[in-house]
N, C-alpha and C positions, 0 to 999 in steps of 0.2 A: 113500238119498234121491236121489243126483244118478243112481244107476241108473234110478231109476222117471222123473224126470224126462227123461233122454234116453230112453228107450222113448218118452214118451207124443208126447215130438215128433217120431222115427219112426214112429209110430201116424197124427200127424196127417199127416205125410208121404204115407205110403201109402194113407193114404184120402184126398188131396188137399184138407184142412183147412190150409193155410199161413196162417201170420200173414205178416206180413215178414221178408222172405228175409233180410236181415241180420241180424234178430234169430235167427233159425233158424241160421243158421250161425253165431252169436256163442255161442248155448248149445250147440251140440253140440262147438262147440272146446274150453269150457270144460269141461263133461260130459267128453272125452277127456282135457283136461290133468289133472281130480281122477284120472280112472281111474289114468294113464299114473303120475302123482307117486305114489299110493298102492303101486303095482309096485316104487317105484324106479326108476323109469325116466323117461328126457325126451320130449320132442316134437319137432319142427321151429317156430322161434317163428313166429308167425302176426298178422294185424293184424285188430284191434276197434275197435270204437267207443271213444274215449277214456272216454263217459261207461262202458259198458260194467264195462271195465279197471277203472274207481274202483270200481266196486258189486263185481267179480269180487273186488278187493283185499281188499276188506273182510269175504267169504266165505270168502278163503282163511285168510286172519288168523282170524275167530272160530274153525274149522276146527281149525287150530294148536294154539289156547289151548284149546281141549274135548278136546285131545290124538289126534283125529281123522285128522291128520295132522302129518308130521314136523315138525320146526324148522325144515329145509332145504328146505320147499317153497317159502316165499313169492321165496327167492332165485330157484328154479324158474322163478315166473309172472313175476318179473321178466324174465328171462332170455327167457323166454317170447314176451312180449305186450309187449316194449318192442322200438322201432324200431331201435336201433341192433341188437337182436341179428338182426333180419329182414336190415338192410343188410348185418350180416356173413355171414351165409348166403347171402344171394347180392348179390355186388359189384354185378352190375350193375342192381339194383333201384333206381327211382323212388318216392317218396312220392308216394300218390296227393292229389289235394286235397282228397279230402274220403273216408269209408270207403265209399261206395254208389260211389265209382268204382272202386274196389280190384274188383271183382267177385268173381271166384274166387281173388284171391290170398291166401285164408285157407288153414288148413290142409284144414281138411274145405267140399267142396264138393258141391253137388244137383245129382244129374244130371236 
């Protein structure tokens, strides 16, 4: 499912269908973080929209519990999508004050 969902908003991508550009880069980080966690594998953590994060939580969580994915993911999106681990990746990083000023500093960005 989170596959067909990152296609379709590659699809509206390239046919120049955009919603809001922060939503579009908020799902395609997410889409990569399920990919990346179902590998075994991590990400670079990246910054969303706080309300974002709360709904993403709660996907990963049911996710879990359908056995879908591991036990050790939600520590994952933590790790993830929370600020202090973005500060620790890179020291010299500012919080923006609000996410539409962050611009590109997610992980995945539109060219």
């Amino acid at each position: 499912m989170i596959g067909r969902q990152k296609q379709m908003v590659m699809d509206d991508l390239s046919h120049k269908r955009l919603f809001a550009f922060e939503d579009t880069i908020s799902i395609l980080n997410f889409c990569r973080f399920v990919e990346t966690a179902r590998a075994g594998d991590t990400m670079t953590p990246c910054l969303l929209p706080p309300e974002h994060v709360q709904f993403y939580r709660k996907v990963v969580t049911r996710l879990v519990e359908a056995g879908l994915l591991s036990s050790n993911t939600m520590e994952l999106f933590n790790t993830t999508f929370s600020l202090p681990s973005i500060e620790d990746e890179n020291p010299d990083y500012q919080a923006p004050s609000s996410y539409a000023d962050a611009g590109t500093g997610s992980c995945t960005t539109v060219a």
